[in-house]
C-alpha positions in Angstrom: 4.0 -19.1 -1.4 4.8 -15.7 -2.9 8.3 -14.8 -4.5 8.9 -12.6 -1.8 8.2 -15.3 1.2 10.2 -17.2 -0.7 13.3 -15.2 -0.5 13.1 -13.4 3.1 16.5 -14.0 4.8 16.8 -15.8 8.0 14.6 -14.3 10.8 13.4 -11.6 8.5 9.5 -11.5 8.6 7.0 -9.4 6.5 5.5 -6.6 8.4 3.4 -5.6 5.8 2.2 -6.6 2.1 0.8 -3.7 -0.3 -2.1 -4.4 -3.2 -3.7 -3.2 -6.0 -6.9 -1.5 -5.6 -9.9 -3.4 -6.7 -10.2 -0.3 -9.3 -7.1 -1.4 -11.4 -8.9 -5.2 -11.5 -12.9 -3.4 -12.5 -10.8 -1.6 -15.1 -9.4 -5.1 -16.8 -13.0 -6.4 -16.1 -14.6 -3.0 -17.8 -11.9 -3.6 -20.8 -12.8 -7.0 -21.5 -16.7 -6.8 -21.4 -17.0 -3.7 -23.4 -13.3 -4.3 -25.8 -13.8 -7.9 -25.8 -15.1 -8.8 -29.2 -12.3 -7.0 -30.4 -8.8 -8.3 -29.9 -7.5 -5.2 -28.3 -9.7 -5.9 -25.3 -8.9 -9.2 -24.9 -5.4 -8.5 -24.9 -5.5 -5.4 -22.2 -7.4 -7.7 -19.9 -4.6 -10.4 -20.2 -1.5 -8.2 -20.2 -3.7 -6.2 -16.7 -4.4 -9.1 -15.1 -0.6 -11.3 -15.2 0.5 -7.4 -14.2 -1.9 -7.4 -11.1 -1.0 -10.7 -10.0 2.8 -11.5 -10.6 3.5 -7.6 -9.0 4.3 -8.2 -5.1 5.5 -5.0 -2.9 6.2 -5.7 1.1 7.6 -3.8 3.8 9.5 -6.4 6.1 11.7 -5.6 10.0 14.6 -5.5 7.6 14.0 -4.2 3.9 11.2 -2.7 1.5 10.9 -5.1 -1.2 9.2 -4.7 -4.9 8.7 -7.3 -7.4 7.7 -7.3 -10.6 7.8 -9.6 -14.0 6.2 -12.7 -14.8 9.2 -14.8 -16.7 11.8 -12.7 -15.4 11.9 -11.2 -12.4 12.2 -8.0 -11.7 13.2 -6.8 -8.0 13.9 -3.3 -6.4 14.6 -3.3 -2.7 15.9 -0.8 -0.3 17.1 -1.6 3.6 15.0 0.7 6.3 18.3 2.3 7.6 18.8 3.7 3.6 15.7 5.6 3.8 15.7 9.2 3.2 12.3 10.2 2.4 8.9 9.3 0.8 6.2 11.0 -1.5 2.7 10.0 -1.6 0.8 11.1 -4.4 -2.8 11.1 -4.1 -5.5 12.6 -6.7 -8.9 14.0 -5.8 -10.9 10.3 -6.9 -7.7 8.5 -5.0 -8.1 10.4 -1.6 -12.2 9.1 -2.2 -11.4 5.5 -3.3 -8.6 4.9 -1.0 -5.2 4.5 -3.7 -2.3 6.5 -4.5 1.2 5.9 -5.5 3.6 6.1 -3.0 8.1 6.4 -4.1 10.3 6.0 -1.6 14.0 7.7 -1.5 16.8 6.3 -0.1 20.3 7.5 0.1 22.5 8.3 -3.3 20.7 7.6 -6.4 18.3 5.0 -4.8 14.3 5.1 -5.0 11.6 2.4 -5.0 8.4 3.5 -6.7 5.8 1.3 -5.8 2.6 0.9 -8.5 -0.7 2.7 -7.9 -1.9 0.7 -4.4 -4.8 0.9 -2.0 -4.1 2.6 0.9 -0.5 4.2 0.5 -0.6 5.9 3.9 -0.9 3.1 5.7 1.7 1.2 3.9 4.1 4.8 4.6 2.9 4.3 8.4 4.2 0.7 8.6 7.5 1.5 6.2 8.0 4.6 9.1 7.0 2.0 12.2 9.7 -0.4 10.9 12.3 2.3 10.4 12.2 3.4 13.7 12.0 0.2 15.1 15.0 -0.8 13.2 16.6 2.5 14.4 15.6 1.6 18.2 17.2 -1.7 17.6 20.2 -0.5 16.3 20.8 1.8 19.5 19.7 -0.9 21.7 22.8 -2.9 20.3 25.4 -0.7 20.4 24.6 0.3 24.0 24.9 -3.4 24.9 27.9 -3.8 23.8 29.1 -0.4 25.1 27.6 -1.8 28.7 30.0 -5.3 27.8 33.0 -3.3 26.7 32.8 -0.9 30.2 32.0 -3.8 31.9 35.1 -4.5 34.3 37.0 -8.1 33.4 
């Protein structure tokens, strides 16, 4: 079970999970097989590797989520309702391999910038899906209770 299944609140599911691109895990590979015999490569491939594995980003119906650190742990997280705006950054061998990096705005000083992933515009889509389903929800309740308030007693 991951850190962030761990800690979802009650009813909260996860809508989506992000990844690295199998690039960023060839590139520890590449380090170790041709940097290996020296020290230096060996080291990269351990520091990449517990970097790749102990980062967790998710979109969820309530909350983006990022998580990082392997001791400690390090987490940014932002509600849907806080979000502002988004930037996805893509590079000429990104747009042909499929990752990107992907920072999310929220209100005030608040941003979640999510490591280099494989496909970012589809993790946008379902952070934008979720919004506006959380925005559609949030209508949907207050007109309920509007309709109980009118209602005559």
């Amino acid at each position: 079970m991951t850190y962030i299944e761990k800690h979802l609140n009650a009813g909260e599911e996860i809508l989506m999970t992000g990844r690295f691109h199998w690039l960023w895990y060839a590139r520890a590979w590449a380090a170790l097989i041709l940097f290996g015999w020296l020290i230096i490569g060996l080291v990269y491939f351990i520091y990449e590797m517990i970097r790749l594995v102990t980062t967790e980003f998710a979109v969820t119906d309530r909350r983006l989520i990022k998580k990082t650190g392997f001791i400690a742990a390090n987490v940014d997280q932002m509600s849907l309702e806080a979000i502002e705006g988004a930037s996805m950054k893509q590079g000429v061998i990104g747009r042909i391999f499929g990752f990107g990096n992907l920072d999310i705005e929220g209100r005030g000083e608040g941003e979640v910038d999510f490591p280099t992933m494989a496909a970012p515009a589809a993790f946008l889509r379902e952070v934008n899906e979720a919004r506006q389903r959380s925005e559609r929800a949030s209508i949907d309740r207050l007109a309920d209770d509007l309709e109980d308030h009118q209602q005559p007693r």
